[in-house]
N, C-alpha and C positions, 0 to 999 in steps of 0.2 A: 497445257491448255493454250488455244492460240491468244494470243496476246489481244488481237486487234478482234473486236465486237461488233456486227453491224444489223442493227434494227432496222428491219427495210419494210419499207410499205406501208406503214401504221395509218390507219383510220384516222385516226387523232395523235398529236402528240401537245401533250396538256403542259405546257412549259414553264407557267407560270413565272416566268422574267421579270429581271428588274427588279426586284427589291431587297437583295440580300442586304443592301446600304440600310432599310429600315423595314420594319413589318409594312403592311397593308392595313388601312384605315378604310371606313365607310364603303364609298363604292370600290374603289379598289379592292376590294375582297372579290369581287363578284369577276375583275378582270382577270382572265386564265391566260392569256395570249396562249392562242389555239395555232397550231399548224396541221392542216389534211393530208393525208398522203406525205407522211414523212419521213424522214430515216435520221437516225440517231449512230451515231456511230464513238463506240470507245475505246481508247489506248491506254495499255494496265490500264491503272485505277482509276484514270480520267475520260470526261468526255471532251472530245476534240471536236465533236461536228454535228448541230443540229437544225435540219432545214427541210428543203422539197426533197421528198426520194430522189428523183431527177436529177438532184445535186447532189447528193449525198453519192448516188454510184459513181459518179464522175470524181468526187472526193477520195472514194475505194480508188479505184482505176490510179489516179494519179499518186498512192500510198506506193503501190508497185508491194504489196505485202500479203503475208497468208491472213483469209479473212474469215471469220466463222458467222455467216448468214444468219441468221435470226426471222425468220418468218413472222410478222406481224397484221397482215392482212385481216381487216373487218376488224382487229382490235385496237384497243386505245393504250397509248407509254405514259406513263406517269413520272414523274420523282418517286423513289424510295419516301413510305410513307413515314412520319415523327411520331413516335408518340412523346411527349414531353410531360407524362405523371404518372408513375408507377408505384409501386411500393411489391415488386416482384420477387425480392427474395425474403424468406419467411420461411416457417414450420407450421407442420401442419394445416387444418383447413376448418370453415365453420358454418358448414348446412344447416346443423342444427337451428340458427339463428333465424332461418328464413322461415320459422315455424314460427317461433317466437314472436316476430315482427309481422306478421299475417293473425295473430293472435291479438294485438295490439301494442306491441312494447315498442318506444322507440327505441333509437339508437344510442341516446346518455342511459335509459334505463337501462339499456342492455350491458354498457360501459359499467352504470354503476354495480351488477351483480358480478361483474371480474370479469365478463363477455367481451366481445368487440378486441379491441387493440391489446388490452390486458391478457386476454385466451392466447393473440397470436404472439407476444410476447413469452408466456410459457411454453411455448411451442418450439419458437424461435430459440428462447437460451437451450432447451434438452439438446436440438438439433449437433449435430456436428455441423463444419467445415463442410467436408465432402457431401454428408446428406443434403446440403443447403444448394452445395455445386449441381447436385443430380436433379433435384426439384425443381429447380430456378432452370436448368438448359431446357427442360421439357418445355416450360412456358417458353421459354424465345424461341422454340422449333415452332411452338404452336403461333407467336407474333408474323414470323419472317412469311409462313405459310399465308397466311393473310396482308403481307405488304409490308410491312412493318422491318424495315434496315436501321433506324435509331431510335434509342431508348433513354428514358431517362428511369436512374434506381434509386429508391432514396432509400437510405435506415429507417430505423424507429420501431422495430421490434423488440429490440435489443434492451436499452434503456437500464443498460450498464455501460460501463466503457470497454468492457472487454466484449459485450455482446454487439453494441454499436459499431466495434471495429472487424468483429469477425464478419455482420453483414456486408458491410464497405470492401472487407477483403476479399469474399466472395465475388461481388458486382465486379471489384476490380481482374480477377484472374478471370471471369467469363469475356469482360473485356477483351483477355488479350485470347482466349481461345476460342471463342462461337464468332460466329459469322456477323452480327448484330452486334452495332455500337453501343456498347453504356457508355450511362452520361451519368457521373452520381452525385448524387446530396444528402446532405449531413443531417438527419432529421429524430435526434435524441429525443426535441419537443416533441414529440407524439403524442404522448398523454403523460400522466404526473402514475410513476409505478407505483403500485402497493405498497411497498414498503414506506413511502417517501409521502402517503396519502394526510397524513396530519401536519406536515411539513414540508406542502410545495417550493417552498424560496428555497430550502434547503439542495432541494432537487435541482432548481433550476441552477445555485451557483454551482453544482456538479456537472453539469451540460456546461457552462461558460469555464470552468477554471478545470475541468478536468477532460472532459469530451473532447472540445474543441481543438486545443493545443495536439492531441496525441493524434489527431485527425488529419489536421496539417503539417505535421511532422512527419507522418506517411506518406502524405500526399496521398488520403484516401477518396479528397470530393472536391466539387468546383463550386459548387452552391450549400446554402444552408437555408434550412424552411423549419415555419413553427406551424404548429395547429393551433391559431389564435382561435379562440374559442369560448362560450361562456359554458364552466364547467371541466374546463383543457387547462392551459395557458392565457392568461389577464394579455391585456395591452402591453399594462407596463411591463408585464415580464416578459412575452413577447419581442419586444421594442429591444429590450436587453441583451436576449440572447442573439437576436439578429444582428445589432449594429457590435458585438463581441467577437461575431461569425467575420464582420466586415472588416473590421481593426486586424485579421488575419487573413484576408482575402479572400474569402469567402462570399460569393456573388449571394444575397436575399434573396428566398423565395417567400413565400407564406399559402396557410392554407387559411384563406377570407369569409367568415361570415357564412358558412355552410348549414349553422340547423339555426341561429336567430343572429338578427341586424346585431352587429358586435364590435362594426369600427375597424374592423381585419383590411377594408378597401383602403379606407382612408390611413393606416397606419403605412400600407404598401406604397402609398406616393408618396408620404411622407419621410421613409428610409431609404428608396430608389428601389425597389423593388425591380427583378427584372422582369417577376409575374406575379399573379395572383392567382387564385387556384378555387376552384369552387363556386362561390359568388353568389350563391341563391339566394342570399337574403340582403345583400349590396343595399346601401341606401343610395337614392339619386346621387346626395353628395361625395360619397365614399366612389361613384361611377365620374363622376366630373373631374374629380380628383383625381382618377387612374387615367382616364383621358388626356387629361394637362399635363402629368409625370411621364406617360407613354411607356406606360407599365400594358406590359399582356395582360389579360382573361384569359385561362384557359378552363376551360368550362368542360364541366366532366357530366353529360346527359344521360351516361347510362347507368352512374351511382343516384343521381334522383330518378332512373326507371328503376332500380333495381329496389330502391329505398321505399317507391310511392310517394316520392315528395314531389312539389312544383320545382323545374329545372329554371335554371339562372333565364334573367331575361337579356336575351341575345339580343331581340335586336335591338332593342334602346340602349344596349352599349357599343352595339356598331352605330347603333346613330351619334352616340354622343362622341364619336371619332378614338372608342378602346379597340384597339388590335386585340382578336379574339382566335383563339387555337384551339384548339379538343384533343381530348387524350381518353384516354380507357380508366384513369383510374387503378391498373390491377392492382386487388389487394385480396387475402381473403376473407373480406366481410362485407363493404359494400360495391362492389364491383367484379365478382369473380370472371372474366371474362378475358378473351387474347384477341378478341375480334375486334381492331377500331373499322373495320367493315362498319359493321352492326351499329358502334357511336357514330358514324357519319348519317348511318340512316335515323338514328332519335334526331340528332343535330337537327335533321330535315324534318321529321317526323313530330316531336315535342319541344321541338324550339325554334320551329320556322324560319332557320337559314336555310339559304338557297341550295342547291346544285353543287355551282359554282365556286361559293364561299368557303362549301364545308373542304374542297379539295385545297382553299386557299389556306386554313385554317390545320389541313394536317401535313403540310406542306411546309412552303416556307414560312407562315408565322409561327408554326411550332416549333421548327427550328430556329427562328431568334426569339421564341422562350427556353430555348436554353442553350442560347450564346453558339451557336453552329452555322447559322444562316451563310458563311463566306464561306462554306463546303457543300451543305448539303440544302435540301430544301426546291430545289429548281434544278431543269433541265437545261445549263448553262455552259458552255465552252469552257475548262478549267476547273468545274466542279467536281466534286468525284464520281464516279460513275458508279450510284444508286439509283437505280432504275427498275419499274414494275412495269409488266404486260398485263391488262388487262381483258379477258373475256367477252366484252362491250364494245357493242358499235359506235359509240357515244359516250360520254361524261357524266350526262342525266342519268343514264342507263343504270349504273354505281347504283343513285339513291331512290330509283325506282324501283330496280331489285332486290328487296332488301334483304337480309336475313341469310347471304347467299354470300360465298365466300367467290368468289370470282376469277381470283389473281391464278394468272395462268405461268406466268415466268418470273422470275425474282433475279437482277444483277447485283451483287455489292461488289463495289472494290472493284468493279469488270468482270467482276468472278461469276457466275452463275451457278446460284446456290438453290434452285429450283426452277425446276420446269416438269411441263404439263401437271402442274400441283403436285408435285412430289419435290422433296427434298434430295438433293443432287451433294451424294456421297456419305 
C-alpha cells in the first residue's frame, strides 16, 4: 500500500486543535477550528500536513513521492472517532430484558433476579477464549464502520480471577490483531457475584488482594473502575478498591451515581479520578467537585434512551467548567449498540449539546478520558493518522441526520480500513 495518503479537497476538515495539553471546558467545547477546502495529508502512521488544499498540493508536489489521492469533495474529515466506555467483550446477549423493563421492572430489580450483569457474567465464564475473540471482533467491525478507531474495554463479567483475566486477555490479543485500538480497564467491581452475595467485603478484598496484583503482573489494563452504586459497591468499598488499583498504577475510573445521588462524583475528585462515567443523578456538589479536580464526564445518553431514564445534565456541567465526552456504553443490557453516530445524535437530541460540542466530546476529550489525547483525538501534524470521511456537507449535518450511519472512509494507522462503507480486506 502506498505509504503517502492525501485527503484533497475536503469541504471541511473539523480539526479540533490545541488541546491535547488538557481537555476542553465550557465554551471551548463548541470551538472546532474548522478548515474549508482542505487537504490533509499522511505519512505511515502519521499526519504530516493539515491546511488549504492549495497548500497541501504544493506540500504533495514538494514530497517528490507515490501519492494515493483520496477524493474528499462535498464531504467533511474528522479525527478517528473515541469511544472511551465500553464493556465489549462478554457472552452471550439479553433482549429478553427489554421486555421486562417495558413491563416495569427496573434495572436493580432486574439485577436482583440474577438478570442484568449476573446473566452476562454466566455467559461470560461458559464462553471460551476464542468464542469471546469471534464475538467481540464482530462488534469492532461494526464500531470502525461507524467512525470509531479507539476503544476503551473494560472487564467485569468475569468476577472471578480467572474470568476477569480471560476478558483482559481477549481485549488484549484484539488489540494487537483488529484494526481498532483497545484501551483496557480492570473492572472486577461490576457487581457483588452470587456466590459472594451474603458476603460483599469478602468479595471485595478478592478484587484488591487477588484480582488486582495478577492484573498487573500481565500487564492486562491501564485503568481500574468501580460501579459505585447503592445496591453495587458502598463508598467506602469503592474508595478501596480504586486507591488499591492506584498503589499499583492503575489510572481510577468510576461508574458515578447512575440510577440514585450516591456520592460516586464527589468520591471521583476526591481519588483523581481520570473520569467519571454516567452521572445522572450527580449532585450539584458532586458536579463542583469534578470541575475543580478536572475530572471528565463522560456521559452515556443512549443507556438513559435505552433505559427510559432522564440523561445526565450536560449542560450545567459544561457550565460548571466539567470536561464532558460521550461514549456508547456497549454492553449487553443497557446499551446494546456499535453506533456512537446514533449517541452523538441523543447527545443533541436529549441532552441538548450542540453540534459542535458533541464532535468536541468524541474527539479529543474522549481521548483524555482515557489518557491518549498526545496521539489521537485531533487532526494534528505528528498525531497518528486516524482519520474519518464523512458523507456531509457540513458538521451540523452529523446531528441533523440522525439515525444514519454516514462514514464514508475510515484511515487508521494511514491504513485505510474502509471505504465507500465497506470494510477494506
Amino acid at each position: 500500500m502506498t505509504r503517502i495518503q492525501y485527503i484533497k479537497n475536503a469541504a471541511q476538515a473539523i480539526t479540533v486543535e490545541g488541546h491535547s495539553h488538557r481537555p476542553k471546558r465550557r465554551e471551548e467545547l463548541g470551538e472546532l477550528s474548522i478548515i474549508s477546502n482542505a487537504g490533509i495529508i499522511t505519512d505511515g502512521d502519521r499526519i504530516v500536513f493539515v491546511g488549504s488544499d492549495v497548500e497541501a498540493q504544493n506540500f504533495v508536489d514538494d514530497m517528490k513521492a507515490d501519492v494515493n489521492i483520496i477524493d474528499a469533495t462535498n464531504k467533511i474529515v474528522t479525527p478517528g472517532l473515541v469511544d472511551p466506555h465500553t464493556h465489549i467483550v462478554f457472552g452471550g446477549s439479553r433482549e429478553q430484558e427489554l421486555e421486562m423493563r417495558l413491563q416495569g421492572a427496573s434495572y436493580i430489580d432486574i439485577l436482583k433476579q440474577g438478570g442484568g450483569i449476573l446473566y452476562s457474567t454466566t455467559q461470560t465464564r461458559k464462553a471460551t477464549e476464542e468464542a469471546l475473540i469471534n464475538e467481540t471482533s464482530k462488534r469492532l467491525d461494526r464500531f470502525l464502520m461507524h467512525g470509531v478507531t479507539t476503544i476503551e474495554a473494560k472487564s467485569g463479567y468475569g468476577l472471578t480471577v480467572e474470568d476477569e483475566l480471560k476478558q483482559l486477555r481477549v481485549a488484549k490479543k484484539l488489540n494487537e490483531t483488529h484494526p481498532i485500538d483497545l484501551v483496557s480497564t480492570f473492572m472486577g467491581a461490576h457487581a457483588i457475584p452470587g456466590e459472594y452475595k451474603e458476603s460483599p467485603d469478602r468479595y471485595v478484598e478478592i478484587v484488591i488482594e487477588s484480582m488486582l496484583p495478577k492484573v498487573v503482573e500481565e500487564n492486562l489494563a491501564e485503568f481500574c473502575d468501580v460501579f459505585c452504586e447503592e445496591g453495587v459497591f458502598t463508598i467506602e468499598q469503592s474508595e478501596r478498591i480504586l486507591n488499591a488499583g492506584k498503589k499499583l498504577g492503575l489510572i481510577p475510573k468510576i461508574h458515578a451515581d447512575e440510577i440514585v445521588q450516591f456520592g460516586g462524583a464527589e468520591l471521583s475528585a476526591k481519588i483523581g479520578a481520570i473520569s467519571a462515567d454516567h452521572l445522572l443523578r450527580a449532585s450539584d456538589e458532586g458536579i463542583k467537585q469534578m470541575a475543580e479536580a478536572g475530572v471528565v464526564a463522560v456521559l452515556l445518553p443512549g443507556t438513559a434512551f435505552f433505559l427510559m431514564a432522564e440523561p445526565a445534565n450536560a449542560r450545567k456541567m459544561i457550565e460548571e467548567g466539567i470536561p464532558v465526552a460521550l461514549s456508547t456504553d456497549r454492553n449487553p443490557g443497557s446499551s446494546p449498540t456499535e453506533s456512537l453516530q446514533l449517541i452523538m445524535n441523543l447527545a443533541c437530541l436529549t441532552m441538548k449539546m450542540t453540534p459542535a460540542e458533541v464532535i468536541s466530546a468524541t474527539t479529543i476529550n474522549a481521548a483524555h478520558a482515557i489518557n491518549r489525547a498526545d496521539q489521537i483525538g485531533s487532526l494534528e501534524v505528528g498525531k497518528k493518522a486516524d482519520i474519518v470521511i464523512f458523507d456531509a456537507p457540513n458538521f451540523q449535518f452529523l446531528q441533523y441526520n440522525y439515525g444514519v450511519n454516514l462514514v464514508e472512509t475510515v484511515m487508521k494507522d494511514g491504513k485505510l480500513v474502509l471505504q465507500g462503507g465497506s470494510l477494506v480486506g
